[in-house]
Backbone as a ProteinNet text record, in pm:
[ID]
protein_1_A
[PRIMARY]
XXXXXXXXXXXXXXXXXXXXXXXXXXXXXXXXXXXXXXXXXXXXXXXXXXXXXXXXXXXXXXXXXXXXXXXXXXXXXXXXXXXXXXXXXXXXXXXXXXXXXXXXXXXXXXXXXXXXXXXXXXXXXXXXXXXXXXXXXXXXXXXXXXXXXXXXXXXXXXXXXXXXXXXXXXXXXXXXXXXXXXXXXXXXXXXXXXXXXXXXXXXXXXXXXXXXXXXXXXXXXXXXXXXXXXXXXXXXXXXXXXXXXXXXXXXXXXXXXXXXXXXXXXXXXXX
[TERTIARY]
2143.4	2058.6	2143.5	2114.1	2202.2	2101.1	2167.7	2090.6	2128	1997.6	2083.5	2180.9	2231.2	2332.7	2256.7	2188.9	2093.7	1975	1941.8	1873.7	1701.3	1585.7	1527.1	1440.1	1337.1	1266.7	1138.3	1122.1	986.4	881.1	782.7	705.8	641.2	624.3	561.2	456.1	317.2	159	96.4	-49.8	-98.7	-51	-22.2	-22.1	147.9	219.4	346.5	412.3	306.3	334.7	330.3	320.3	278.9	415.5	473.8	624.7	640.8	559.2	611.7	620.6	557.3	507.2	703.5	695.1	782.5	933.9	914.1	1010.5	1050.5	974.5	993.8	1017.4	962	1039	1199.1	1206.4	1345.9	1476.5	1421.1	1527.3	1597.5	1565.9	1638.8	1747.4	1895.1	2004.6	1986	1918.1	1913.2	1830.2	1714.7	1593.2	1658.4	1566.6	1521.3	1401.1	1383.8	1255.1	1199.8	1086.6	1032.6	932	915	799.4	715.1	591.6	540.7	468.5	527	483.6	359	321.5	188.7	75.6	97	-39.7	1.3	-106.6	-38.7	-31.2	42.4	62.6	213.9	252.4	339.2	385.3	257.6	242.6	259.5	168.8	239	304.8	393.8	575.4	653.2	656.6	709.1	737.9	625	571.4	684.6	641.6	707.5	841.4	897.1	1012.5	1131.6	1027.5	1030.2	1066.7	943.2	967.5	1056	1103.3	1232.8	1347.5	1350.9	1493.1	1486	1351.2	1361.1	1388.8	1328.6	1349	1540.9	1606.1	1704.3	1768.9	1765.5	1854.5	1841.4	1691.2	1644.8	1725.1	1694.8	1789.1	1873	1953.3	2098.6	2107.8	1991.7	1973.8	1946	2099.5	2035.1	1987.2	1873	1732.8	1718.8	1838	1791.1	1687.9	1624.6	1497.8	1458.9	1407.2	1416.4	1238.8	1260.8	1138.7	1066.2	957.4	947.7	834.5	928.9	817	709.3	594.6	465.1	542.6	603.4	640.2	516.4	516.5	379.2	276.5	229.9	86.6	-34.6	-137.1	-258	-314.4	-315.1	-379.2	-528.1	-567.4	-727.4	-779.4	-863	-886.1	-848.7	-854.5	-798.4	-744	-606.8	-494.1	-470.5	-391.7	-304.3	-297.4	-285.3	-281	-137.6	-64.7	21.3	8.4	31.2	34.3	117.2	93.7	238.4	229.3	159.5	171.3	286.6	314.3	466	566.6	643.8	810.7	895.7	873.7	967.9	927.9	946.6	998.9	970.4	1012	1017.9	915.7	810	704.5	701.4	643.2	647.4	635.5	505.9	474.3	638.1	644.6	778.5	867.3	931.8	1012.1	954.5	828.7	800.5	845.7	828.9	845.3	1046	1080.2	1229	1295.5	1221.8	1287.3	1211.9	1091.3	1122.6	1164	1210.8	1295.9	1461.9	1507.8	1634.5	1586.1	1537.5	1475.5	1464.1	1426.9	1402.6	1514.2	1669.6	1763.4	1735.1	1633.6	1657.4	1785.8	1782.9	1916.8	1854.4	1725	1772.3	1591.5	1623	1524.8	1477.4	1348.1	1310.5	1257.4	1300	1254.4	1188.1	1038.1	942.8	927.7	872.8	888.7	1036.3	1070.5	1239.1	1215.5	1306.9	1314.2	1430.6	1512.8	1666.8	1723.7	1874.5	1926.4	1926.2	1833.7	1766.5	1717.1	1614.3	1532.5	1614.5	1736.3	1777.2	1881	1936.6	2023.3	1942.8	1762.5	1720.9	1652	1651.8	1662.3	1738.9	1838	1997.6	2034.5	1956.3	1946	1854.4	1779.5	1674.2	1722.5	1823.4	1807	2000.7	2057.4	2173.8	2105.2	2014.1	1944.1	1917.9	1874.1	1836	1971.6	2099.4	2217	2180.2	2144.2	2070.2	2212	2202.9	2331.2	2267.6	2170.1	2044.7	2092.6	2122.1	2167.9	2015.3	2016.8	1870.9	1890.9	1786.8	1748.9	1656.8	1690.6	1595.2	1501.9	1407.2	1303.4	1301	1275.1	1246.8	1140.4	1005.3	908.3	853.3	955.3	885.2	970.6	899	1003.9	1103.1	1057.1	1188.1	1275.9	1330	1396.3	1463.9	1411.1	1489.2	1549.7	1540.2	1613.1	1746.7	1709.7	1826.4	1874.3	1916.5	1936.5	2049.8	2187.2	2258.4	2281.3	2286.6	2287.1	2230.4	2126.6	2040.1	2114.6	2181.2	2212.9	2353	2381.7	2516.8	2468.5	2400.9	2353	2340.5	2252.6	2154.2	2269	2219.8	2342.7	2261	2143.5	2093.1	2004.5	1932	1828.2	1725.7	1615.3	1436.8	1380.3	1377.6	1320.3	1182.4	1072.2	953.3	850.2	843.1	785.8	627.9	570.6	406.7	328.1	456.2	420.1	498.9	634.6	700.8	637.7	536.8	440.2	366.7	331	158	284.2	396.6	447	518.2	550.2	593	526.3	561.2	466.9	483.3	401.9	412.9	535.5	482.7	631.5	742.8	794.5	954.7	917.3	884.8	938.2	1040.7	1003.2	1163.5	1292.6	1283.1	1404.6	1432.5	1370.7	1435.4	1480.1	1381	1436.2	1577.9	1648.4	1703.3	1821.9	1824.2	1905.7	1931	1808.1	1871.7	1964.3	1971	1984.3	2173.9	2191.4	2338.3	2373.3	2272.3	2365.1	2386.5	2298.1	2364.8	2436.2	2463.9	2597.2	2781.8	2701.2	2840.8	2890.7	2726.2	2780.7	2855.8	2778.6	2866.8	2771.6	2634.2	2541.1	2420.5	2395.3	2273.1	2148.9	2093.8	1933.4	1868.7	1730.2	1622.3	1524.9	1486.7	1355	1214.3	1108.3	987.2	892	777.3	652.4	608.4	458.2	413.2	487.9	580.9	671.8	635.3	539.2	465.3	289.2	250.9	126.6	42.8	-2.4	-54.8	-47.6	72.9	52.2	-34.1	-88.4	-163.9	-263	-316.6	-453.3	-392.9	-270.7	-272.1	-167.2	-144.8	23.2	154.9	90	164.7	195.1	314.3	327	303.5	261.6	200.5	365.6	341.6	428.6	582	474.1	511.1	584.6	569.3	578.7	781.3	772.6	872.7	971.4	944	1030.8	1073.7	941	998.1	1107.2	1092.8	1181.9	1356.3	1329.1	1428.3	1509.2	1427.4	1509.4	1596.5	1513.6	1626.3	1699.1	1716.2	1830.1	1948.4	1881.7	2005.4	2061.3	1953.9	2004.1	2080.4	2103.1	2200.8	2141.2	2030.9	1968.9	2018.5	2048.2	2107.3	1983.8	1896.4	1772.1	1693.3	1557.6	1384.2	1312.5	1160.5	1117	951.3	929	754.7	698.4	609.2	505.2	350.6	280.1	108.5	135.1	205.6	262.9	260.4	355.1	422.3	318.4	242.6	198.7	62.4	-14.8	-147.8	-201.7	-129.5	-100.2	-150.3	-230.5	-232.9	-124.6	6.6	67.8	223.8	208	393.1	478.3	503.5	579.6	620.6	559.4	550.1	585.5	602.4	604.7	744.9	791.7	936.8	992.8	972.3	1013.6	1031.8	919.9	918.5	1024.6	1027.6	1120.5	1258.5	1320.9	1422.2	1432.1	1359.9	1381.8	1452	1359.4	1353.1	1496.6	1537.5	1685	1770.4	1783.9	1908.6	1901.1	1799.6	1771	1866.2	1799.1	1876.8	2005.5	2057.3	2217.6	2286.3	2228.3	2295.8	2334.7	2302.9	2312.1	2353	2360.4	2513.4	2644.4	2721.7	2824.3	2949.8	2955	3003.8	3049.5	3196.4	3248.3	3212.8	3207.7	3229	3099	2986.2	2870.6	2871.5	2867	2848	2992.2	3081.6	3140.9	3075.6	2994.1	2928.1	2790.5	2801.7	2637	2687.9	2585.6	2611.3	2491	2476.1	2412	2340.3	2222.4	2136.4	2154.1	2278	2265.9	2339.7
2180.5	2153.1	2098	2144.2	2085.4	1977.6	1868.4	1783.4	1728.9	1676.9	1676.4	1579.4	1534.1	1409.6	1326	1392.1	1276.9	1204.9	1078.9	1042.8	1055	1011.1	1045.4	848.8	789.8	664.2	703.9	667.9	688.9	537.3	503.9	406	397.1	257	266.4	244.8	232.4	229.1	239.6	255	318.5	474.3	557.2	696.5	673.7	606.9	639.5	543.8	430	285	325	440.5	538.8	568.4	559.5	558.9	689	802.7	929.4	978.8	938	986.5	911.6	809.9	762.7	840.2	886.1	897.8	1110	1170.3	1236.2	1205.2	1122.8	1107.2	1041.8	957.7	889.4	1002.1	1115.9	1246.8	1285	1273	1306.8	1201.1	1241.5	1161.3	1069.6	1143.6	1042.9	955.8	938	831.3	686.2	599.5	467.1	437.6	308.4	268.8	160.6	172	95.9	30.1	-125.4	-193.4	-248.2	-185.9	-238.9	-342.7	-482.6	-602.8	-631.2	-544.8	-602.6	-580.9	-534.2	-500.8	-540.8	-590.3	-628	-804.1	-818	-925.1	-970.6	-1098.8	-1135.3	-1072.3	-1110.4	-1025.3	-849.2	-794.9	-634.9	-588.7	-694.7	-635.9	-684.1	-748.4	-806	-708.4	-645.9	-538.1	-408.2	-376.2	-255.5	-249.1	-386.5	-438.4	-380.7	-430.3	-413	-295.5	-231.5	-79.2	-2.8	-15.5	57	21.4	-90.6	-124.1	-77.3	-102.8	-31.3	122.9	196.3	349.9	364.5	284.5	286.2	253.1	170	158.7	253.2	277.6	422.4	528	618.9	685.8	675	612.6	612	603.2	600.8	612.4	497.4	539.9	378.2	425	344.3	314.8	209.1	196.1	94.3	41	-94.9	-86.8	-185.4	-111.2	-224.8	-293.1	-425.5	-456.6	-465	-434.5	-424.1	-534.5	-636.8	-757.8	-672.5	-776.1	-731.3	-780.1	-930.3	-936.2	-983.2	-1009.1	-1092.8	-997.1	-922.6	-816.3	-878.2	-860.1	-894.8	-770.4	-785.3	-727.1	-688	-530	-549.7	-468	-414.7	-320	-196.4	-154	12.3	19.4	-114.2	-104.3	-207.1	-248.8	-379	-353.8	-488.8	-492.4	-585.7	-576	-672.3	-787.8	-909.2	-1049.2	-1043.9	-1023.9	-1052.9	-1166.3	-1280.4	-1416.5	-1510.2	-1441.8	-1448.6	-1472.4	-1559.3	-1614.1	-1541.7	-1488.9	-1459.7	-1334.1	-1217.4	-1128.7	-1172.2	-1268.5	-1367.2	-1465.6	-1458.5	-1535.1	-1645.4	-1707	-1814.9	-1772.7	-1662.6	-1579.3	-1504.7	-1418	-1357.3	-1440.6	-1579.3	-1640.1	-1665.3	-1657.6	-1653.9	-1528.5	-1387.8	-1286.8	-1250.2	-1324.2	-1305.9	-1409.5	-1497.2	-1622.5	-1465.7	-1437	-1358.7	-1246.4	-1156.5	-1054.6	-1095.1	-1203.9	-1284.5	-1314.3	-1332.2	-1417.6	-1290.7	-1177.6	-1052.5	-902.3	-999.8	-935.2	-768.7	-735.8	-638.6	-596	-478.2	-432.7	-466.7	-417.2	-453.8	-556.6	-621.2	-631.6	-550.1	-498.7	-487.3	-575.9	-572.4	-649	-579.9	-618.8	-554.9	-614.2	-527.4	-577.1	-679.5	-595	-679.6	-659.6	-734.5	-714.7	-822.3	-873.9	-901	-930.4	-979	-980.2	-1114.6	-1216.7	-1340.1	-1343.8	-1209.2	-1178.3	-1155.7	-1091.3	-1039.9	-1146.6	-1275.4	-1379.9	-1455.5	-1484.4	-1556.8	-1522.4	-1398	-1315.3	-1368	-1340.7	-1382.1	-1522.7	-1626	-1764.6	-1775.2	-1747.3	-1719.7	-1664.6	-1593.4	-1468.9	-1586.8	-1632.7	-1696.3	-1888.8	-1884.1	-2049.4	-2038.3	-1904	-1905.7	-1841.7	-1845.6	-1759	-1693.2	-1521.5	-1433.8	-1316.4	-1186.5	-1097	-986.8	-1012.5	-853	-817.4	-660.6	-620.8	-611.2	-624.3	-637.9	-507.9	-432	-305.3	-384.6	-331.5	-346.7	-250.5	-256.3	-183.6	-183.4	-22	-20.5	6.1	-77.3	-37.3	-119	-157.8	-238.2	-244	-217.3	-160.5	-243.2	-389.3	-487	-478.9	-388.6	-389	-258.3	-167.1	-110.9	-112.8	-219	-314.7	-395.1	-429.5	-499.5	-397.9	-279.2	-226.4	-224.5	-230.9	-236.4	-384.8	-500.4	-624.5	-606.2	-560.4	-505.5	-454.8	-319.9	-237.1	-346.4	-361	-462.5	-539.1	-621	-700.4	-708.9	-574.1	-514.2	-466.4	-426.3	-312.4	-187.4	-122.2	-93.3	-60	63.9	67.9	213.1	160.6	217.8	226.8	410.3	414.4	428.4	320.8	358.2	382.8	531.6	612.9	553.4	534.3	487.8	370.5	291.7	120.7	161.1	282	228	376.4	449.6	550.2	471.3	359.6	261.5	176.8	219.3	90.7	150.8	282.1	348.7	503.7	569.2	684	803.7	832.3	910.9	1038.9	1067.4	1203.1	1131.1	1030.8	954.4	976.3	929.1	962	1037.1	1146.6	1245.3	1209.2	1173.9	1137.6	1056.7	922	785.2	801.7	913.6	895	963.9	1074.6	1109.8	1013.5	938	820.5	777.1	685.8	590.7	638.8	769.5	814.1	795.8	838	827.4	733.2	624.6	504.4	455.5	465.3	387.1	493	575.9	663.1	611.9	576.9	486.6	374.9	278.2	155.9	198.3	332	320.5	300.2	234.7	221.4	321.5	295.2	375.1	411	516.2	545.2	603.7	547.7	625.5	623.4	776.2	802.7	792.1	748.8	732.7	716.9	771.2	740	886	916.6	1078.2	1174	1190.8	1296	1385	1361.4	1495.3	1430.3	1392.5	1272.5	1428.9	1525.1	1618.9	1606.7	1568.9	1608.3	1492.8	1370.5	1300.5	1385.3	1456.4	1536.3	1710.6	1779	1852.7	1894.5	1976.5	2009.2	2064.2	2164.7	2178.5	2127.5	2105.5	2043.7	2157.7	2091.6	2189.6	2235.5	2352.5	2415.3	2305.8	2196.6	2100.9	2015.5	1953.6	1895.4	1943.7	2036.1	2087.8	2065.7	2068.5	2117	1985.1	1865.7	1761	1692.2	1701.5	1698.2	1716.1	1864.3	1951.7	1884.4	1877.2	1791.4	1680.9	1591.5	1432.8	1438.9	1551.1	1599.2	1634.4	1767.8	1817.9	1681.7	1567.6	1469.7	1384.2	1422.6	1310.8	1232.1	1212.5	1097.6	1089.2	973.8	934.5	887.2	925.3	869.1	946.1	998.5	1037.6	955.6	919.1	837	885.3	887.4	878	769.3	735	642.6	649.8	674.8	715.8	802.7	908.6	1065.9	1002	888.7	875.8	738.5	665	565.3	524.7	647.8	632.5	805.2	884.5	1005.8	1096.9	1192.2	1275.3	1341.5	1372.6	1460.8	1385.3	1292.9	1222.7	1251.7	1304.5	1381.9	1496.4	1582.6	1693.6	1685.3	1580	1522.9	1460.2	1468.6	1406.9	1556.8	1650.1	1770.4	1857.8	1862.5	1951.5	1869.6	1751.1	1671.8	1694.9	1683	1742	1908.6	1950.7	2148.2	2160	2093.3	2067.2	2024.6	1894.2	1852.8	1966.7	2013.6	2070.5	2197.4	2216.9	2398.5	2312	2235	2225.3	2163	2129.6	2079.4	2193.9	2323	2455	2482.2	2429	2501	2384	2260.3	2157.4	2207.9	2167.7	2163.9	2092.1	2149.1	2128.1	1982.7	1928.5	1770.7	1734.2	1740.2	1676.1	1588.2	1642.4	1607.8	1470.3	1571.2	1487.3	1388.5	1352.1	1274.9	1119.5	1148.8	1033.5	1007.4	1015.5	1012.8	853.6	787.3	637.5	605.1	563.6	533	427.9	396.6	342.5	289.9	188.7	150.3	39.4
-1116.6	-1000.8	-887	-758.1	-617.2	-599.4	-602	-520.4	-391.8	-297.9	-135.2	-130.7	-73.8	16.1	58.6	202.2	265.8	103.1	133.2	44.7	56.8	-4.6	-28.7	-46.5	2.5	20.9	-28.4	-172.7	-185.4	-179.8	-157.1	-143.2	-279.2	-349	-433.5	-435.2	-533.2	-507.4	-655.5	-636.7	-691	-786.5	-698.8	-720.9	-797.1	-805.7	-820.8	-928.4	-995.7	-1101.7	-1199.8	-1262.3	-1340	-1450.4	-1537.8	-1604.5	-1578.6	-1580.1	-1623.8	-1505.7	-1392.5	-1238.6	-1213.4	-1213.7	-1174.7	-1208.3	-1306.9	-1436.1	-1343	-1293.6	-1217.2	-1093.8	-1028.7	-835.9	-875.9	-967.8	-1000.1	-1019	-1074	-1142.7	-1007.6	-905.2	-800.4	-779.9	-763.4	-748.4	-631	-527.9	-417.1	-381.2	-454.3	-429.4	-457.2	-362.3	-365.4	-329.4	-385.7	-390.3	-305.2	-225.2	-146.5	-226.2	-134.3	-198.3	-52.3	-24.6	113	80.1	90.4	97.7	127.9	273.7	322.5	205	167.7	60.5	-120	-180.3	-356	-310.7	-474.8	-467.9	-567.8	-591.6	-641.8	-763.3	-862.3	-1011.7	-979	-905.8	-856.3	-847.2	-754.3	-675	-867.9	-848.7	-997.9	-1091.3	-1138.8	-1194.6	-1188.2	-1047.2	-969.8	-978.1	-989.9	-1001.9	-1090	-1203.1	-1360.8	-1406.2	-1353.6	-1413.1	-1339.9	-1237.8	-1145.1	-1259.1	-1292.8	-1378.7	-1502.5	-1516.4	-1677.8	-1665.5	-1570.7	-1512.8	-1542.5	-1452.1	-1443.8	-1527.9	-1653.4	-1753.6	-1897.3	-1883	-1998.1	-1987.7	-1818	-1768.8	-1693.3	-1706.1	-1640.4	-1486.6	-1399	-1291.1	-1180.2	-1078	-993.2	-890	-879.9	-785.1	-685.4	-589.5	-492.6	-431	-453.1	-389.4	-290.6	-229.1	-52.2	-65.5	-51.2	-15.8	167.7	197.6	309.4	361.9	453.4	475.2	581	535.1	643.9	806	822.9	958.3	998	1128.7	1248.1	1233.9	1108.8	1163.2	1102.3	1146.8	1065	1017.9	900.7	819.5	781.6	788.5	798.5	665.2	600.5	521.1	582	674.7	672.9	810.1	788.9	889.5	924.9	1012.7	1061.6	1219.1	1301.9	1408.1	1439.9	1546.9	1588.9	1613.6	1572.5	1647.7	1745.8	1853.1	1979.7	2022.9	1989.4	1988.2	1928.3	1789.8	1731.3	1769.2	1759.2	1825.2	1737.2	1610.8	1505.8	1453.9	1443.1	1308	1173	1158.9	1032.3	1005.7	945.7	941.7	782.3	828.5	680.4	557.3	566.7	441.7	391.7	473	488.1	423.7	411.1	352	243.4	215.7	47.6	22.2	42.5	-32.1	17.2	55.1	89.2	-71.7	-63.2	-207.2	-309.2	-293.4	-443.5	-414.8	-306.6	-324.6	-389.4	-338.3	-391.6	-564.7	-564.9	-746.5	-824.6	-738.5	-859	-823.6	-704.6	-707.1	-674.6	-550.5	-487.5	-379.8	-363.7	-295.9	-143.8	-84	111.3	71.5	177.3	244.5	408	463.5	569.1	633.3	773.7	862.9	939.3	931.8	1033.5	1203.1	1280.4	1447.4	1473.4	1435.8	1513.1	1673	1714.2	1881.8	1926.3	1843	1854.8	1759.6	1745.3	1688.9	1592.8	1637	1627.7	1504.2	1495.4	1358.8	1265.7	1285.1	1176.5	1119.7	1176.2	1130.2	1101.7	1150.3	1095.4	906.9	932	755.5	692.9	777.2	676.2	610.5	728.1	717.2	563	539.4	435.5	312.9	350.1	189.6	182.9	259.1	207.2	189.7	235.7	164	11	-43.6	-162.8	-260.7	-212.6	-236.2	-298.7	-189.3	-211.7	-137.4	-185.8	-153.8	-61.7	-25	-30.3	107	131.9	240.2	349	483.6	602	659.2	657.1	706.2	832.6	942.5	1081.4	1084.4	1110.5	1143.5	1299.3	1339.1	1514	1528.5	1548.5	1550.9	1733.3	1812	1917.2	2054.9	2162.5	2271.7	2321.7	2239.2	2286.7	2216.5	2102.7	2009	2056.4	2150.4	2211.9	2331.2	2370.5	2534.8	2474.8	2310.7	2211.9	2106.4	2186.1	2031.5	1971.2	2046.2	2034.8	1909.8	1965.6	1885.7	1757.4	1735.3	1661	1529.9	1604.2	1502.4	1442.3	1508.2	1484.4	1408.7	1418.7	1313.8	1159.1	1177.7	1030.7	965.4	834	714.7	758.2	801.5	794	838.2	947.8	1046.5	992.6	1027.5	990.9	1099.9	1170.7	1233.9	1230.3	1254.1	1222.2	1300	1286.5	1379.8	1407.8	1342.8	1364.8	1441.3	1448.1	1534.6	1629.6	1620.3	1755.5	1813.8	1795.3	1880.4	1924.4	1877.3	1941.6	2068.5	2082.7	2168.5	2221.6	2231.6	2361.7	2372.2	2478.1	2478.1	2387.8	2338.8	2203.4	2154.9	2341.1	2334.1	2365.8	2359.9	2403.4	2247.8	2130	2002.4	1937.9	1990.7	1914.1	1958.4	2120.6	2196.3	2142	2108.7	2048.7	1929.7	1841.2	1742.4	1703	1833.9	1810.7	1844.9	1955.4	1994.6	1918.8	1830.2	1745.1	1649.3	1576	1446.3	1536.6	1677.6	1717.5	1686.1	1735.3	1772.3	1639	1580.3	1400.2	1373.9	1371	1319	1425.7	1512.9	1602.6	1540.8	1489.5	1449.5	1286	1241.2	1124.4	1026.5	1028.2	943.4	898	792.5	767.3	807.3	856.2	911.9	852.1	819	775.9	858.1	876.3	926.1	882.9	951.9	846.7	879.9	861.2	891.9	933.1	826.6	881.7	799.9	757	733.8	654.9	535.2	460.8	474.8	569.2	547.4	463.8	556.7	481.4	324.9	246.4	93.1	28.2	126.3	71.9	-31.1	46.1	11.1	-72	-24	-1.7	-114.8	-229.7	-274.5	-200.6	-102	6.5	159.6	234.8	361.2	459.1	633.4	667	735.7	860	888.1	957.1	1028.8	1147.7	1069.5	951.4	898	840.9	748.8	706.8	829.6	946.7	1068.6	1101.9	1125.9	1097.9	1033.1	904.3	808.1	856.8	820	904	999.7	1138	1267.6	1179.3	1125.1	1121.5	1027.2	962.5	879.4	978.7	1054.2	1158.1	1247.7	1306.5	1395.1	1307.5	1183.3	1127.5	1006.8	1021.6	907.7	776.9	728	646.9	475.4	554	432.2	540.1	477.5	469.5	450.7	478.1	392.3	334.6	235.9	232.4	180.7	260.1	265.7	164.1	231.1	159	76.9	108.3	31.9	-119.7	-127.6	-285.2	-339.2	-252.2	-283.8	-319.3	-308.3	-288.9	-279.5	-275.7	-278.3	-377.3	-391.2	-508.3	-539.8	-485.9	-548.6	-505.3	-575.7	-532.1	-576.8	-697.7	-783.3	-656.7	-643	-569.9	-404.8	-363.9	-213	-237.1	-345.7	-385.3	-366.4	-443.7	-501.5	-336.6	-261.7	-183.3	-54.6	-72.1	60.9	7.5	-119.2	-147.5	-144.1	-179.3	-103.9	33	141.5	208	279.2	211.7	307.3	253.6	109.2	60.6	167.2	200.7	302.9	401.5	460.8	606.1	581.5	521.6	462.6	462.6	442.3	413.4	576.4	651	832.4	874.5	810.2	897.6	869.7	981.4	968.3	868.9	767.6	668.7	659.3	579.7	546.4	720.7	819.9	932.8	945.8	887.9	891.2	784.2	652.1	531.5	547	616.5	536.2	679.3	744	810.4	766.2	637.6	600.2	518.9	538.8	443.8	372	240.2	168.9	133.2	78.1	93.1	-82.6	-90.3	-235.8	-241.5
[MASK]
+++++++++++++++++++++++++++++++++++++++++++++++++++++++++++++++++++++++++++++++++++++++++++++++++++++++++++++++++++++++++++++++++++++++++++++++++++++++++++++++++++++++++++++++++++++++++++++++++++++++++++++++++++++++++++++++++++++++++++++++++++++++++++++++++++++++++++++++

């Protein structure tokens, strides 16, 4: 089997806690594993934890897994809103689930609504109080974070472009452009990018992705991306197994029409 280069972010959930569900999205060389904080609880993530390692020591397979703080949002039953009242990125809650991302020895943490370089040392302040090693993925989800992006990227191990908060915060069609920016500028600094949000949403419901979708894909492969990500697809999803399967088809096609080592040897990894 070819498997791609670029990597592969699946979200965990419902649809995906499953050993055998799991035990297929894991078979791909390039997956890691997300944990979206905002939702669950201590005993959950714990859980999720658990079975990634146990995944990984049964079969031989390492599974980096990033936890992803909620950050300043309030939380509703069917969605979240921004606090822009917030001084910090980094919220109190947030330093509880930063001591147990350190305590249960995950590889990144995310930092949600960044908007300097402030957020991301004050992470660091946190995850080295608890002498904690965990590499900080920035999240770009906020237009002040693109007035700082530079510092930003400098900062982080690690940058998440996330398409869905940073569409509610700048105009919908600047999206592709930024996202094609950013994917440069972390390839300047040298660090890793993942793209995310939307990317097969269709296979929630659906076994197949629609036309737009694939093409999606496609683009932030050709712009460079260093990681994919699915969200709802793998987490809550009827067909996550399959939303794993078809996003790897997917990069290895368009890997075939980059430009050979010049490409792949600036791809950086998410481990």
């Amino acid at each position: 089997m070819i498997f791609s280069k670029a990597q592969i972010v699946f979200t965990l959930g419902p649809a995906s806690s499953n050993p055998d569900v799991l035990k297929d999205i894991t078979s791909y060389q390039s997956s890691a594993a997300r944990l979206n904080f905002s939702w669950g609880d201590f005993e959950l993530h714990s859980n999720q934890i658990k079975l990634i390692r146990h995944i990984e020591t049964e079969f031989k397979r390492q599974v980096p897994v990033i936890v992803d703080l909620p950050g300043p949002r309030i939380q509703h039953e069917d969605g979240h809103t921004f606090n822009h009242d917030a001084l910090s990125a980094i919220t109190e809650k947030d330093e509880e689930y930063i001591k147990f991302a350190v305590e249960y020895e995950v590889d990144y943490i995310a930092v949600s609504f960044v908007s300097s370089k402030e957020d991301i040392h004050k992470c660091r302040e946190v995850i080295d109080r608890h002498k904690g090693k965990q590499k900080i993925i920035a999240k770009i989800e906020r237009k002040e974070a693109l007035n700082n992006i530079d510092e930003i990227i400098d900062s982080a191990d690690a940058v998440m472009i996330a398409r869905g908060d940073l569409g509610d915060n700048i105009k919908i069609e600047q999206v592709p452009f930024v996202q094609d920016s950013l994917i440069k500028k972390a390839k300047g600094f040298g660090k890793p990018v993942i793209v995310a949000t939307q990317m097969l949403l269709s296979m929630v419901d659906n076994p197949s992705p629609t036309r737009a979708e694939v093409t999606d894909v496609t683009t932030a492969i050709l712009e460079g991306a260093d990681a994919v990500m699915l969200s709802e697809e793998t987490a809550k999803g009827m067909y996550p197994a399959e939303a794993v399967k078809v996003m790897e088809k997917i990069i290895t096609e368009a890997e075939k029409h980059l430009q050979g080592e010049v490409h792949f040897n600036t791809l950086k990894r998410i481990n």
